[in-house]
C-alpha positions in Angstrom: 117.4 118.0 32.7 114.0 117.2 31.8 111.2 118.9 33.3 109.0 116.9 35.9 105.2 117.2 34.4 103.0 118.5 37.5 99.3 117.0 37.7 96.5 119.3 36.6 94.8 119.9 40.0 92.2 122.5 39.6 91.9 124.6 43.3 88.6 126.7 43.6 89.3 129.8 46.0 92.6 129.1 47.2 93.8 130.8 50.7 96.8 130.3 52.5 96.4 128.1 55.9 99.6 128.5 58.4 100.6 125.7 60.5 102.4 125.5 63.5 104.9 122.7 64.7 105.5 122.7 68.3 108.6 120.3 68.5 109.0 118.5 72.2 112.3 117.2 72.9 113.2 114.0 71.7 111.0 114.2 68.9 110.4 111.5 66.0 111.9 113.0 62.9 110.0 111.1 60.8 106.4 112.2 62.1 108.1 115.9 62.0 108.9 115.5 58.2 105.6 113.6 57.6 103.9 116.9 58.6 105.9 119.5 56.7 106.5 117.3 53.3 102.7 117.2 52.3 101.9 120.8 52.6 105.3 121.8 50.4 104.2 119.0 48.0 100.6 120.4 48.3 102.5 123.9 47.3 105.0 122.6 44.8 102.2 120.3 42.8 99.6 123.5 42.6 102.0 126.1 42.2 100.2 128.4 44.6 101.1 129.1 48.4 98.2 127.2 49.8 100.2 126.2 53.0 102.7 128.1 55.8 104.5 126.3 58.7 106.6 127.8 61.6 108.2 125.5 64.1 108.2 126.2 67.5 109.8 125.1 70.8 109.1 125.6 74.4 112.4 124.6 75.4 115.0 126.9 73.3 116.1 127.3 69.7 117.8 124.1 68.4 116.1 121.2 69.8 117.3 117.8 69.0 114.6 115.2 67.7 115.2 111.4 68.8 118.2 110.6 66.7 119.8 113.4 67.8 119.7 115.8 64.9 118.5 119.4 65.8 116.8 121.7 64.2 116.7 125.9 64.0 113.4 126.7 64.8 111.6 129.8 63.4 110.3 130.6 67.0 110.0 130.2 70.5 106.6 129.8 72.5 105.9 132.9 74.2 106.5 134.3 70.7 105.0 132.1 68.5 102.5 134.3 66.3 99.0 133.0 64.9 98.5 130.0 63.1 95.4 128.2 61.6 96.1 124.6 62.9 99.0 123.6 65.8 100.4 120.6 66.4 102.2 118.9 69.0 105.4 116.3 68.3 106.4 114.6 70.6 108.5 111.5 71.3 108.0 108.8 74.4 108.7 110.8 77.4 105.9 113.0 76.1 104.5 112.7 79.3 107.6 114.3 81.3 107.2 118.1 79.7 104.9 120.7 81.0 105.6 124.9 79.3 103.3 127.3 80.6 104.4 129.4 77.6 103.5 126.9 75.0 100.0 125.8 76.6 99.2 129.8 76.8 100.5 129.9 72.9 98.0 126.9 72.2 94.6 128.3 74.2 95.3 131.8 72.5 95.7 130.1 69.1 92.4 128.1 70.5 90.5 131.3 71.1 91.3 132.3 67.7 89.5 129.5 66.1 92.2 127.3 65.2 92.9 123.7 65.3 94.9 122.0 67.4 96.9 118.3 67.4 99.4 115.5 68.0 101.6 113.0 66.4 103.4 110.3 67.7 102.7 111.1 71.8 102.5 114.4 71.4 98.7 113.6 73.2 99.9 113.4 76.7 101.3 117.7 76.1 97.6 118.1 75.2 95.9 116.0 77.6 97.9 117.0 80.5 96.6 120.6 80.2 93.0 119.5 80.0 93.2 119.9 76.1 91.6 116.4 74.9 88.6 116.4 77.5 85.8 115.3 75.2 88.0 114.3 72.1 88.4 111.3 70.9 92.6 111.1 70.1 95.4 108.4 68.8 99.0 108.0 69.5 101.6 105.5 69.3 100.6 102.4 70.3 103.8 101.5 72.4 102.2 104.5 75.1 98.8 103.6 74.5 98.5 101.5 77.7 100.2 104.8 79.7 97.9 107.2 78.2 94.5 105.0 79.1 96.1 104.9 82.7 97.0 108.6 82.8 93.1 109.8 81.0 90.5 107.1 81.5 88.2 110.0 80.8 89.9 110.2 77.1 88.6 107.6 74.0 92.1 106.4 72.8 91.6 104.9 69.6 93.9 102.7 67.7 93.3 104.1 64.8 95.7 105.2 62.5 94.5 109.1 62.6 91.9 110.4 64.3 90.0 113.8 63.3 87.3 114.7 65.7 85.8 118.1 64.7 88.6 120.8 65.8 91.5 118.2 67.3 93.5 115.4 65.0 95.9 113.5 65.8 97.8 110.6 64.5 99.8 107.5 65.6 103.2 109.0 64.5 105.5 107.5 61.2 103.6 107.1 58.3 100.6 107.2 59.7 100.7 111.2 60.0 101.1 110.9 56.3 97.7 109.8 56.1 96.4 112.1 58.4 97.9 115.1 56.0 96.4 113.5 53.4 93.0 113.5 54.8 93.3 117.1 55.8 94.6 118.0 52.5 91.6 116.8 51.0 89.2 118.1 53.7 90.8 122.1 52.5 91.2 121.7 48.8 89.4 118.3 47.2 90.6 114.7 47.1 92.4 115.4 43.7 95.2 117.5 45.6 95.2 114.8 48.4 96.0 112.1 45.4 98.3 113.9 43.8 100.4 114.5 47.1 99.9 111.2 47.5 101.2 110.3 44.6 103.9 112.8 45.1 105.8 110.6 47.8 104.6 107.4 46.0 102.2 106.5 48.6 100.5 103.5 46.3 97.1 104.0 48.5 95.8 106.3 50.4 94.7 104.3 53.5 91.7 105.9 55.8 91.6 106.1 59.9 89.7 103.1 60.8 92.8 100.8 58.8 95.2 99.8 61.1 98.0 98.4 59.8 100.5 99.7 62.0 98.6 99.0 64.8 97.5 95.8 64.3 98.3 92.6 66.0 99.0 90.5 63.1 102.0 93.1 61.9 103.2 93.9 65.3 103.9 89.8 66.2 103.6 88.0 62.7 101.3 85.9 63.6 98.7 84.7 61.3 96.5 82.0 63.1 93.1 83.5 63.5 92.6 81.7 66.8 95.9 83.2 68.2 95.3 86.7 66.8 91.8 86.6 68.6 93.3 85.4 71.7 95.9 88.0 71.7 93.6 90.5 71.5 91.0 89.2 74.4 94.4 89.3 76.4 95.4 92.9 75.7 91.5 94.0 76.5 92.3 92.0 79.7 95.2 92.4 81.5 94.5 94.0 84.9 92.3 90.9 85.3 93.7 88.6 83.8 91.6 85.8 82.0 92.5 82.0 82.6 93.6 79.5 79.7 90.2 77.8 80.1 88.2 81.3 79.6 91.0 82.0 76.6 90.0 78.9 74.9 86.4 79.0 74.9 86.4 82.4 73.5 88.1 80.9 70.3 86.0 78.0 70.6 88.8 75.2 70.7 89.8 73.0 73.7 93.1 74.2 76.1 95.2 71.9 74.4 94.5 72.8 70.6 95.0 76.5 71.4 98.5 75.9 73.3 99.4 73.9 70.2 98.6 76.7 67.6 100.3 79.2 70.6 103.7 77.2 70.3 103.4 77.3 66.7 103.2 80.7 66.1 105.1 82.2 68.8 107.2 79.8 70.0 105.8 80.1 73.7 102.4 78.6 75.8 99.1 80.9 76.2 99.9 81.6 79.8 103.7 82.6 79.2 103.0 84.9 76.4 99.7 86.1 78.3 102.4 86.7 81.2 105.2 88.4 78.7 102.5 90.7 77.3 101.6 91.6 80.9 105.4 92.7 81.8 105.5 94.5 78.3 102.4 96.5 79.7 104.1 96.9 82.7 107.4 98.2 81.1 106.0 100.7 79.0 103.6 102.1 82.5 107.1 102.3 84.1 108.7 104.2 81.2 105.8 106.6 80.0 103.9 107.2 82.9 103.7 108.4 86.6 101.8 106.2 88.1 103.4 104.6 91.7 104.6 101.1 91.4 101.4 100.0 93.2 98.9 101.3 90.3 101.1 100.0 87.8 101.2 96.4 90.2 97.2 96.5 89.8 97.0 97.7 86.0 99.2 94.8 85.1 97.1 91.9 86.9 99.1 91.5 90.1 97.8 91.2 93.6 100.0 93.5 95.3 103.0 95.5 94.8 105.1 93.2 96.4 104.4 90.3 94.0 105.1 92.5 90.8 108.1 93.6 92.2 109.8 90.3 92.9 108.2 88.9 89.6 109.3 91.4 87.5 112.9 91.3 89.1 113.1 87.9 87.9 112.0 88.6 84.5 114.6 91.8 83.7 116.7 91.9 86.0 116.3 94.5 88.1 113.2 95.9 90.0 110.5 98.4 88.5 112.0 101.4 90.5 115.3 100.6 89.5 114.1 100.3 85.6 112.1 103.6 85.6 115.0 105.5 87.5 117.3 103.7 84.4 115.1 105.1 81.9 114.6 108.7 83.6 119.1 109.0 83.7 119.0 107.6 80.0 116.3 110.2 78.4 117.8 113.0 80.7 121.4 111.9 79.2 119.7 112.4 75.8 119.0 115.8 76.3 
């Protein structure tokens, strides 16, 4: 077999930094992998033992991630030793786990100077223990409308990663890639970050303020300017809603021209994909949230909880309590 040639990557005053991986049931594999891969590439590509990870769960030794492979993790919690940097992975019902013994594991590890993170939604663990207050933090953009209604105090960015002096935290997938990168080149040069990089045949390394994943334009396929612009003024305005008339003269066309281009790239009018978007809002406040059906009623644009209710029953199905106490029986029949 012939031997792979490893890049020449020069590392002034090398020291090992440990990591630990608090793992949340339910938790995206990819984002777990995405965080462990780059520091054993970072390892394997110097030759020196620059990096350390543990995993650690609150909620016993094999927990399952999302697709429902589990892992043996090196630790629990409330025995969980010191690291330099801890991070929190977490999958959609982020919001439904609260361990004493893992928030006492992340202060102490706090007082000790290190750290501290999320990937994927991993941010409502930390924000639910007061953790984010004055950080500014990103997560996956399917819970971002939950996580704005939860912490209106907290700057949720759609970035793809976000490092804001000792917190970081990225969007989950690829995207926590990136963040490694960025970190890896923060601790030992941008020459170790490419090479890592190069490592997993990453063709760019992309920075925080590029949102690809996030954006509009990949997330719909649309590529009219006008409609992309609209979309957006519509997601910055759903709990009071905008009229087509206000839509239009933001784009500067005439009501008719924009429900043309609407119909040609999505296949629907302004107002019924303005109205869809609101639902979707809705849905993902009912799955990733506690708010009471009235708050959610308000968030998403409606007059009263009465009207979301019997509007939303027409659109699914079923009725927001009935949906959220579907979705609480599935993710508890997942664990």
């Amino acid at each position: 077999m012939r031997n792979v040639e490893m890049p020449d990557v020069h590392i002034e005053n090398p020291r090992t930094r440990r990591w630990g991986i608090l793992v949340l049931p339910n938790f995206p594999m990819l984002a777990y992998s995405s965080l462990i891969e780059p520091l054993r590439a970072a390892n394997t590509v110097t030759g020196l033992p620059l990096y350390e990870w543990i995993t650690v769960s609150p909620f016993g030794r094999i927990p399952k991630s999302s697709s429902g492979l589990g892992i043996v993790v090196d630790s629990v919690a409330e025995d969980a030793p010191s690291v330099d940097r801890l991070v929190v992975v977490s999958g959609v019902d982020a919001h439904e786990y609260n361990s004493q013994s893992a928030y006492s594991w992340i202060r102490r590890e706090l007082r000790r100077g290190a750290a501290i993170g999320a990937v994927s939604d991993g941010a409502f663990f930390l924000a639910r223990a007061g953790l984010l207050d004055g950080y500014r933090c990103t997560l996956h953009w399917r819970v971002q409308s939950s996580f704005r209604e939860a912490f209106p105090h907290i700057e949720c960015s759609r970035d793809l990663f976000v490092i804001d002096r000792d917190r970081f935290s990225a969007a989950g997938g690829v995207s926590t890639l990136d963040m490694m990168l960025a970190i890896i080149e923060t601790d030992y040069g941008p020459d170790l970050a490419l090479a890592v990089s190069e490592w997993f045949l990453h063709s760019r390394i992309r920075t925080a303020d590029q949102p690809e994943l996030l954006s509009i334009r990949l997330r719909t396929g649309v590529r009219d300017g006008r409609v992309l612009q609209t979309i957006v003024d519509m997601e910055k305005n759903v709990e009071e809603p905008l009229s087509a008339e206000d839509l239009a003269d933001r784009v500067g066309v005439s009501v008719d021209t924009l429900e043309r281009a609407f119909k040609r790239a999505v296949g629907q009018t302004t107002m019924h994909y303005y109205r869809s978007l609101r639902f979707r809002r809705a849905r993902d406040l009912l799955e990733g949230s506690g708010l009471r059906i009235s708050e959610i009623a308000v968030a998403c644009g409606f007059s009263d909880s009465s009207s979301f209710a019997r509007a939303y029953r027409t659109q699914f199905g079923v009725s927001p309590r009935q949906y959220r106490q579907r979705m609480l029986d599935r993710s508890k029949a997942a664990r």
